[in-house]
Jmol script that loads the backbone (N, CA, C; Angstrom):
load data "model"
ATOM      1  N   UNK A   1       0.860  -1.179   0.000  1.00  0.00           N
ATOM      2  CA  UNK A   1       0.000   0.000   0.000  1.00  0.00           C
ATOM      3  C   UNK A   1       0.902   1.235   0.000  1.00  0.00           C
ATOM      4  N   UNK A   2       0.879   2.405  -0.877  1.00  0.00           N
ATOM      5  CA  UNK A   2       1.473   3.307  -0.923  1.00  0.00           C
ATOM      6  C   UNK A   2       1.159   4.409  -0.080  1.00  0.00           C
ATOM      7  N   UNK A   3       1.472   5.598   0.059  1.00  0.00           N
ATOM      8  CA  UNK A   3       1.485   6.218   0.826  1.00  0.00           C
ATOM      9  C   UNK A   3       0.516   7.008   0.733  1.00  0.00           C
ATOM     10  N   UNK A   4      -0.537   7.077  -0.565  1.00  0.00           N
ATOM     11  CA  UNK A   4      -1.703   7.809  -0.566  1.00  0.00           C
ATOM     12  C   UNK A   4      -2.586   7.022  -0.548  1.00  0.00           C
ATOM     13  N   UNK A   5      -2.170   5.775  -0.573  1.00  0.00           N
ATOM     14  CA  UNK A   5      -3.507   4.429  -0.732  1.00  0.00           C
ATOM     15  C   UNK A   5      -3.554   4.679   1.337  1.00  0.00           C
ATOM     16  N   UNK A   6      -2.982   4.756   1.623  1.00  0.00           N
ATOM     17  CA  UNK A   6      -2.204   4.610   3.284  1.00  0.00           C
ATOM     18  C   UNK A   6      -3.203   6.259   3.613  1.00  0.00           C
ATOM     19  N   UNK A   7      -3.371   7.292   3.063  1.00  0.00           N
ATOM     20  CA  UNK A   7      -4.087   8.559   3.472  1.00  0.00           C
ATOM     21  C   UNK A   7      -5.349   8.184   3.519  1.00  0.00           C
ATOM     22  N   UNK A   8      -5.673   7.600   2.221  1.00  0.00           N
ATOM     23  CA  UNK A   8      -7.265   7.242   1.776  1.00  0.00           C
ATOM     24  C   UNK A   8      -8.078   6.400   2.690  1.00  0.00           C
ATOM     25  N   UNK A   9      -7.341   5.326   3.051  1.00  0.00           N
ATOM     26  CA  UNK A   9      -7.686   4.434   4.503  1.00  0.00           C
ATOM     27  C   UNK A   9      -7.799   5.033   5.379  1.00  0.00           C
ATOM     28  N   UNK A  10      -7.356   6.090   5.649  1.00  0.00           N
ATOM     29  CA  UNK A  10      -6.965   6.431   7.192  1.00  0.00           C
ATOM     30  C   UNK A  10      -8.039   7.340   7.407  1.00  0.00           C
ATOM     31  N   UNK A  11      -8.848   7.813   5.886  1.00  0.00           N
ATOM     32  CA  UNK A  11      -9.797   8.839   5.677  1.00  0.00           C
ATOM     33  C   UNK A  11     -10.710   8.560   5.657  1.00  0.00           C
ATOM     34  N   UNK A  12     -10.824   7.853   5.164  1.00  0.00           N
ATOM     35  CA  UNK A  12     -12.541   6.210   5.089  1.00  0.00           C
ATOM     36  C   UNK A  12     -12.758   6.050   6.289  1.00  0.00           C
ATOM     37  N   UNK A  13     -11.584   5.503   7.410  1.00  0.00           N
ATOM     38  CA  UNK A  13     -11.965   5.329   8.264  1.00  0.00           C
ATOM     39  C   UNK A  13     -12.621   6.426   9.173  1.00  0.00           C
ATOM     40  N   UNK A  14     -11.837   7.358   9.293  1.00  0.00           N
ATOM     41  CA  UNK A  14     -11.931   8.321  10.346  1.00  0.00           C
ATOM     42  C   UNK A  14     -13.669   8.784   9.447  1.00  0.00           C
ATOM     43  N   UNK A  15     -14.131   8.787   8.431  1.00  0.00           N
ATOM     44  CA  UNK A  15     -15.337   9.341   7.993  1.00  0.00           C
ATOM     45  C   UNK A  15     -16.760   8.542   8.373  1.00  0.00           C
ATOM     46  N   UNK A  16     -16.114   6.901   8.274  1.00  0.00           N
ATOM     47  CA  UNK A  16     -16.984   6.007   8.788  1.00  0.00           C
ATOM     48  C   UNK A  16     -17.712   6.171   9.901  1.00  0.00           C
ATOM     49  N   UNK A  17     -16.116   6.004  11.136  1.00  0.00           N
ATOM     50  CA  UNK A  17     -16.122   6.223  12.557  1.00  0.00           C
ATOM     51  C   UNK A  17     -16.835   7.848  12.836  1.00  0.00           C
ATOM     52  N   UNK A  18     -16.815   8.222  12.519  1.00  0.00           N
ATOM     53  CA  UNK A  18     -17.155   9.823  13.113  1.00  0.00           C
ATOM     54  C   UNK A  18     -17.728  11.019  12.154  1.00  0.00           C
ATOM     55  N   UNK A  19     -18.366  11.802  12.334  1.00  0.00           N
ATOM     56  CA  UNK A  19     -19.002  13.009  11.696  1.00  0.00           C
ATOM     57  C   UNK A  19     -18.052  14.019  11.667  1.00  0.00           C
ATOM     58  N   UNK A  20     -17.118  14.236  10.557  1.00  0.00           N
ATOM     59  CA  UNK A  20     -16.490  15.620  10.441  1.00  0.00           C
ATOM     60  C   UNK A  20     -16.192  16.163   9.507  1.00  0.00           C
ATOM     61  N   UNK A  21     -15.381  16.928   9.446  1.00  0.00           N
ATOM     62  CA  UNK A  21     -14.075  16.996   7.949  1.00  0.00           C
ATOM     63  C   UNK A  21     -12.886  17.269   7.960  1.00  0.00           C
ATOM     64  N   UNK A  22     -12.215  16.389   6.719  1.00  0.00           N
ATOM     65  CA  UNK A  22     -10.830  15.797   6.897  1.00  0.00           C
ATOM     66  C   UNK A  22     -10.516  16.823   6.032  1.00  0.00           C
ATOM     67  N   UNK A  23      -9.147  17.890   6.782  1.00  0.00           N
ATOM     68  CA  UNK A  23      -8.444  18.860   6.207  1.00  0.00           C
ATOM     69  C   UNK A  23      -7.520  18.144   5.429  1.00  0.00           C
ATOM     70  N   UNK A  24      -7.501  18.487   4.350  1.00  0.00           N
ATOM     71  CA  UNK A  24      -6.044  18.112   3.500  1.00  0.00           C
ATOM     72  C   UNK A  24      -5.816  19.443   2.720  1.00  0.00           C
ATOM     73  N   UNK A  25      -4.179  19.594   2.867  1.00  0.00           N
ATOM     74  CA  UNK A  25      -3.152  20.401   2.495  1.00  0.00           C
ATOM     75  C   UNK A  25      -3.703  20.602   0.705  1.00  0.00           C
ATOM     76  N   UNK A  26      -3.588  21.511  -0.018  1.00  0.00           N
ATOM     77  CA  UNK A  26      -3.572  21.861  -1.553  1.00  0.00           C
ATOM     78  C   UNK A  26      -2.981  20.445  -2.172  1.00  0.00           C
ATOM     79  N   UNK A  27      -1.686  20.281  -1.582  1.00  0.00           N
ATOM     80  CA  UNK A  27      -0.499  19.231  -2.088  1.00  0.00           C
ATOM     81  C   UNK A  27      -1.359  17.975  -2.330  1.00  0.00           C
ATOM     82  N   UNK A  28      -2.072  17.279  -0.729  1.00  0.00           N
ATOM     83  CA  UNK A  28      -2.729  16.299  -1.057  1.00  0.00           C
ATOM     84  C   UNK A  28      -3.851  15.803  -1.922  1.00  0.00           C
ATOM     85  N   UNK A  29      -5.116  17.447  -1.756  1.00  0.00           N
ATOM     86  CA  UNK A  29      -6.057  17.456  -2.730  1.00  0.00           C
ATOM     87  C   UNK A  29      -5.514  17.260  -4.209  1.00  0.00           C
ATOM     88  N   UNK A  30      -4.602  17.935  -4.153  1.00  0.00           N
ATOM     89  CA  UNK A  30      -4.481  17.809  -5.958  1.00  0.00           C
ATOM     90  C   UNK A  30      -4.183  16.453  -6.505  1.00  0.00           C
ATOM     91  N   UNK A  31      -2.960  15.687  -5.266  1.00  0.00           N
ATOM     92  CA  UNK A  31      -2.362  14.595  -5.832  1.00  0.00           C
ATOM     93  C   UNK A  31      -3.942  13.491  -5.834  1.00  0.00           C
ATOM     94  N   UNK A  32      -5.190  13.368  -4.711  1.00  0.00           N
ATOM     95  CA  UNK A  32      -6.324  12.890  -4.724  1.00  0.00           C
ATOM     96  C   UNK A  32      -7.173  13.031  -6.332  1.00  0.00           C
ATOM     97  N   UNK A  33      -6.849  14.682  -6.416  1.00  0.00           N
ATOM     98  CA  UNK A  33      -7.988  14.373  -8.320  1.00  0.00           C
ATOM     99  C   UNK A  33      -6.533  13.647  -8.953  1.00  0.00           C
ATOM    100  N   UNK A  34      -5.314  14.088  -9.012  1.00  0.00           N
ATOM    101  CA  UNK A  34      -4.588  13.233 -10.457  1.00  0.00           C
ATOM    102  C   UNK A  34      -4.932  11.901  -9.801  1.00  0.00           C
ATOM    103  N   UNK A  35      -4.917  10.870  -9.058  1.00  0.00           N
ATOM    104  CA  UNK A  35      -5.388   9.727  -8.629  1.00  0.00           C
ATOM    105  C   UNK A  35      -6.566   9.386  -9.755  1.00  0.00           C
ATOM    106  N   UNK A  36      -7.365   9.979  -9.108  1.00  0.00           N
ATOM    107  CA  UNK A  36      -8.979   9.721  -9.118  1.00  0.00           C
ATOM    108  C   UNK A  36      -8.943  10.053 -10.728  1.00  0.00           C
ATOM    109  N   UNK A  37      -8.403  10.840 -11.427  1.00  0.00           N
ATOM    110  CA  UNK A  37      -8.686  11.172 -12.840  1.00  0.00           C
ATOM    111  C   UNK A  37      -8.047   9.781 -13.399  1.00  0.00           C
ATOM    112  N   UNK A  38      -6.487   9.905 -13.179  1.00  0.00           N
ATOM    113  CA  UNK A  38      -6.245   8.536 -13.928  1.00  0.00           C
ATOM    114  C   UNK A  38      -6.378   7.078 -14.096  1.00  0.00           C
ATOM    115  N   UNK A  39      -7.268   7.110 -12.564  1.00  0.00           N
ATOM    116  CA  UNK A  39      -7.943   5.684 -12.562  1.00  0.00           C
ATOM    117  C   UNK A  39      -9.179   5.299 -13.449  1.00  0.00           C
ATOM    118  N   UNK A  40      -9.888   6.598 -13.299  1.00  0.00           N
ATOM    119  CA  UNK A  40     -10.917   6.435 -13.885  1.00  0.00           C
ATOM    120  C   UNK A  40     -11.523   7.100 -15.170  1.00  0.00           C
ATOM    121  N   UNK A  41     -10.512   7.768 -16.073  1.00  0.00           N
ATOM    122  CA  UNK A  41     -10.112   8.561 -16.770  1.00  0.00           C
ATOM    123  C   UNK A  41      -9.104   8.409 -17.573  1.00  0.00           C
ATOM    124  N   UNK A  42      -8.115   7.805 -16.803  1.00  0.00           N
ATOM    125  CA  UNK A  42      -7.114   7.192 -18.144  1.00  0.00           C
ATOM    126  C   UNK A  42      -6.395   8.902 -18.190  1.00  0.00           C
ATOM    127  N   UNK A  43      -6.208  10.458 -17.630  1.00  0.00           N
ATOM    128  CA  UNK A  43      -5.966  11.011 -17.690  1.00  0.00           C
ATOM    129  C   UNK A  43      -5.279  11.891 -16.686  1.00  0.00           C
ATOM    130  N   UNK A  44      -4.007  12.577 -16.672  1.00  0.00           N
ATOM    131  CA  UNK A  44      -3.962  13.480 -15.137  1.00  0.00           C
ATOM    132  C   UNK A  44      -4.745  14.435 -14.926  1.00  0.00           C
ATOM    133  N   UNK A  45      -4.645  14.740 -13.207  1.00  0.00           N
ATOM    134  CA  UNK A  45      -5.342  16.055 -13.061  1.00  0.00           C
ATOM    135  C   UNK A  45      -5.271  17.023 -13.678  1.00  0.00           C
ATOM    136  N   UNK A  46      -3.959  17.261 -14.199  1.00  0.00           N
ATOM    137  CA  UNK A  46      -3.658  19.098 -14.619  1.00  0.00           C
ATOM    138  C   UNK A  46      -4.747  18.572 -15.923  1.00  0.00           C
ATOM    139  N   UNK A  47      -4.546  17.768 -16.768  1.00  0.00           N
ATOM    140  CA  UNK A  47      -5.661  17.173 -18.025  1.00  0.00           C
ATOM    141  C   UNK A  47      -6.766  17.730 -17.227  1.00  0.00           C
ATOM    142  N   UNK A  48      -7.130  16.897 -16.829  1.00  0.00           N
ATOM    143  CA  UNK A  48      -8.585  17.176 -16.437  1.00  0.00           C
ATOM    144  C   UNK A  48      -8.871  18.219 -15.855  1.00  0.00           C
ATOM    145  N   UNK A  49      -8.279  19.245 -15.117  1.00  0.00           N
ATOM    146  CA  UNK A  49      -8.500  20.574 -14.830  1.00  0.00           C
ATOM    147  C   UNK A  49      -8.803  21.613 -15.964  1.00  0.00           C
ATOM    148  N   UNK A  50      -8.169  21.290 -16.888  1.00  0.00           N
ATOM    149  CA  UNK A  50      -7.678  21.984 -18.295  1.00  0.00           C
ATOM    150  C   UNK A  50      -8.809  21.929 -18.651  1.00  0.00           C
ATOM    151  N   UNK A  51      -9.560  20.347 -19.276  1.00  0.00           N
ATOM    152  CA  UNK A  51     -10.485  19.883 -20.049  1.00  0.00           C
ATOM    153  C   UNK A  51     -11.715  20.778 -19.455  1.00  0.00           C
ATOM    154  N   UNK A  52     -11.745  20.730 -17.881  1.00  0.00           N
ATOM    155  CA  UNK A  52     -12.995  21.419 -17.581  1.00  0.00           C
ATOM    156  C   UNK A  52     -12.597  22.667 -17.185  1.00  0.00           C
ATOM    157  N   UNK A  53     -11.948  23.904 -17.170  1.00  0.00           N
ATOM    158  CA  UNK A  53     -11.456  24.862 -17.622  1.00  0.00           C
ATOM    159  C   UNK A  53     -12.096  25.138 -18.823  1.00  0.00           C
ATOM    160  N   UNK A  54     -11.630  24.843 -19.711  1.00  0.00           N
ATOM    161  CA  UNK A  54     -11.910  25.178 -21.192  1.00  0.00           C
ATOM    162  C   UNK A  54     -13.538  24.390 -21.611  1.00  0.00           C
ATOM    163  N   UNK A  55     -14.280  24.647 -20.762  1.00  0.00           N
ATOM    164  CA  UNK A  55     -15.219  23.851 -21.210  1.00  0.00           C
ATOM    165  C   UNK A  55     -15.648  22.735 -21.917  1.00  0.00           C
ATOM    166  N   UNK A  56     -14.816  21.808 -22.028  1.00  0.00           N
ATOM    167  CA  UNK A  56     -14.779  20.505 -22.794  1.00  0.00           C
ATOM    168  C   UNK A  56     -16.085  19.784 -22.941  1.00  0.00           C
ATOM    169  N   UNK A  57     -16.545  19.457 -21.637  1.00  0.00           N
ATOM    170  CA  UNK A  57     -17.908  18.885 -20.826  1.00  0.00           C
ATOM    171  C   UNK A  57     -18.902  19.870 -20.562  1.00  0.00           C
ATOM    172  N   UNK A  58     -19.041  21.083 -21.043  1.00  0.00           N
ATOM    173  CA  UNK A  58     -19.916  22.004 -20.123  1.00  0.00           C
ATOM    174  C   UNK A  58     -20.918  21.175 -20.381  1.00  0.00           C
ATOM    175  N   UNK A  59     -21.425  21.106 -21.295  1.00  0.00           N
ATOM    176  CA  UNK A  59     -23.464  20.803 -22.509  1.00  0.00           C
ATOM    177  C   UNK A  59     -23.061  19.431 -22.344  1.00  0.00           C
ATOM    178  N   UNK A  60     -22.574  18.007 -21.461  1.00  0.00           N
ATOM    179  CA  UNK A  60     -22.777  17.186 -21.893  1.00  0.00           C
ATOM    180  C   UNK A  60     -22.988  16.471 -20.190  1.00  0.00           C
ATOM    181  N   UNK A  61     -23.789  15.656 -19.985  1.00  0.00           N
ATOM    182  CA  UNK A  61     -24.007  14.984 -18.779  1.00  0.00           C
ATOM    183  C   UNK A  61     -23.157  14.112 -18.198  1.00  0.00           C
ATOM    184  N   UNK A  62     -22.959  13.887 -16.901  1.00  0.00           N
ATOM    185  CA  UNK A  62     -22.347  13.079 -16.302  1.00  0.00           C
ATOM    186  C   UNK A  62     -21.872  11.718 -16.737  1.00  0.00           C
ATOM    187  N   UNK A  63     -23.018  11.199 -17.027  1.00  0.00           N
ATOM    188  CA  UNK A  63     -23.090   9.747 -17.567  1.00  0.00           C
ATOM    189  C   UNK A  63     -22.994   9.943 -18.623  1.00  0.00           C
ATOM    190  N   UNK A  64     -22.641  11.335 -19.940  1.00  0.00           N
ATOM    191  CA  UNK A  64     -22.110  10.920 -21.300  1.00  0.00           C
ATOM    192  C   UNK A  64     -20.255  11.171 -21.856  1.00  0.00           C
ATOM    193  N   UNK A  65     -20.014  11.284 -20.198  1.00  0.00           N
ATOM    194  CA  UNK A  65     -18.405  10.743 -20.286  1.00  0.00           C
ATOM    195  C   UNK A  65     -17.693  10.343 -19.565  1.00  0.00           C
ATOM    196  N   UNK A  66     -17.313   9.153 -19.501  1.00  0.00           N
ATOM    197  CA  UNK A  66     -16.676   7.764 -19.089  1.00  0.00           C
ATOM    198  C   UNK A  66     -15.731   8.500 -18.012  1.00  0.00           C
ATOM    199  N   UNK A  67     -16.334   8.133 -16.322  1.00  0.00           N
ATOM    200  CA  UNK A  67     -15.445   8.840 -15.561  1.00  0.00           C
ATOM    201  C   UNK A  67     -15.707   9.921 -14.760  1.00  0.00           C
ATOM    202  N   UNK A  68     -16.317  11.028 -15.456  1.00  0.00           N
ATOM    203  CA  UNK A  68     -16.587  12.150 -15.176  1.00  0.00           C
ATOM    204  C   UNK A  68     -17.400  12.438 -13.917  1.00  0.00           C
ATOM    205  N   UNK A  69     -18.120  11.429 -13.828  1.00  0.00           N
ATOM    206  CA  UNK A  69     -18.598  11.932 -12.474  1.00  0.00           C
ATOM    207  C   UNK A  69     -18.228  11.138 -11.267  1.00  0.00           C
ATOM    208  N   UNK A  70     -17.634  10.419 -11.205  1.00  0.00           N
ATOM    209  CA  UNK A  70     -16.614   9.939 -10.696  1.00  0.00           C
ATOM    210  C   UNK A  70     -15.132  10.652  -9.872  1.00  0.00           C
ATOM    211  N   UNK A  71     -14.904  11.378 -11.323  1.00  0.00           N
ATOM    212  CA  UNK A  71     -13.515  12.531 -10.470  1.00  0.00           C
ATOM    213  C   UNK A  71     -14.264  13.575 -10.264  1.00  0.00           C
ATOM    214  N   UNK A  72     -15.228  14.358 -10.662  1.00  0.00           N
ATOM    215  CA  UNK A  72     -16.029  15.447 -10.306  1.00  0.00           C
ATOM    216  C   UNK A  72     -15.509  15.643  -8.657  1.00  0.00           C
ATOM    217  N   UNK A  73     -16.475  14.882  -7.935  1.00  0.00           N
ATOM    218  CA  UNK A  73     -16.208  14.579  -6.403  1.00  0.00           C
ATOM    219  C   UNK A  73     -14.955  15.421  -6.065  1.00  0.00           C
ATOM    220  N   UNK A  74     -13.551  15.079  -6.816  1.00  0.00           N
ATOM    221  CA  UNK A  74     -12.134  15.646  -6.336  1.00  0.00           C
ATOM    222  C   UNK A  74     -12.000  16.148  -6.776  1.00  0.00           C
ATOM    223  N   UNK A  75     -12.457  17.011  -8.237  1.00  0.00           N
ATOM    224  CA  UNK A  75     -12.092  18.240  -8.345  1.00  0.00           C
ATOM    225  C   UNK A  75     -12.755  20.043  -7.707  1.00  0.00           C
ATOM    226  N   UNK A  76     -13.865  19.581  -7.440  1.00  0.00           N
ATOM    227  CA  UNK A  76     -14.650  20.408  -6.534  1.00  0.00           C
ATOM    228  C   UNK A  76     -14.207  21.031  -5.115  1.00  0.00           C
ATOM    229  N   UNK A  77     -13.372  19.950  -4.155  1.00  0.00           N
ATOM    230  CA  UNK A  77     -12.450  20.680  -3.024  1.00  0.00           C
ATOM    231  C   UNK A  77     -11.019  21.144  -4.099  1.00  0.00           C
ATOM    232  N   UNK A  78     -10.887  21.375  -4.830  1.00  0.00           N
ATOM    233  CA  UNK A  78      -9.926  21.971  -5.443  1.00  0.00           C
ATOM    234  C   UNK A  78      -9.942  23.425  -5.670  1.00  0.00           C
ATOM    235  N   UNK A  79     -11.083  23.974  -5.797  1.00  0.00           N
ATOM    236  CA  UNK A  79     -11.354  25.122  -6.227  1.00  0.00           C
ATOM    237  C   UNK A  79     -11.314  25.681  -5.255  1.00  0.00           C
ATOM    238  N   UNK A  80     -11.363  27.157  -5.233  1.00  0.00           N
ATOM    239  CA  UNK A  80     -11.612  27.909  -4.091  1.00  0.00           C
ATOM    240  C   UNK A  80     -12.410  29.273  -4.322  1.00  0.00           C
TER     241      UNK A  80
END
end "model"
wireframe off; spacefill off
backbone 0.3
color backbone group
């Protein structure tokens, strides 16, 4: 288990066990969407920041691209 597979556990758990929210640093959020994009996306974050930046997806639904709502979730604590 690597060392962000090792964060993600430790985050599940503590979310399971208890009602709160888990602060993570810029560093970690970001490295969480490139995760989450290229698992399920086949793409990195900075990609996928870009793609929805530039409106790639604006006019098209969740379920009409493979993924997308899936990393949505992690790119949303990204913003500010």
């Amino acid at each position: 288990m690597d060392h962000m597979e090792t964060e993600e556990a430790a985050m599940a758990h503590a979310t399971a066990h208890s009602v709160g929210v888990v602060q993570m640093t810029d560093e970690q959020a970001s490295a969480m969407l490139d995760r989450a994009a290229r698992k399920y996306m086949g793409i990195s974050g900075a990609e996928f920041t870009r793609r929805v930046e530039s409106g790639e997806w604006q006019d098209r639904g969740y379920d009409e691209v493979e993924g997308l709502a899936e990393v949505w979730a992690y790119y949303l604590p990204n913003q500010d």
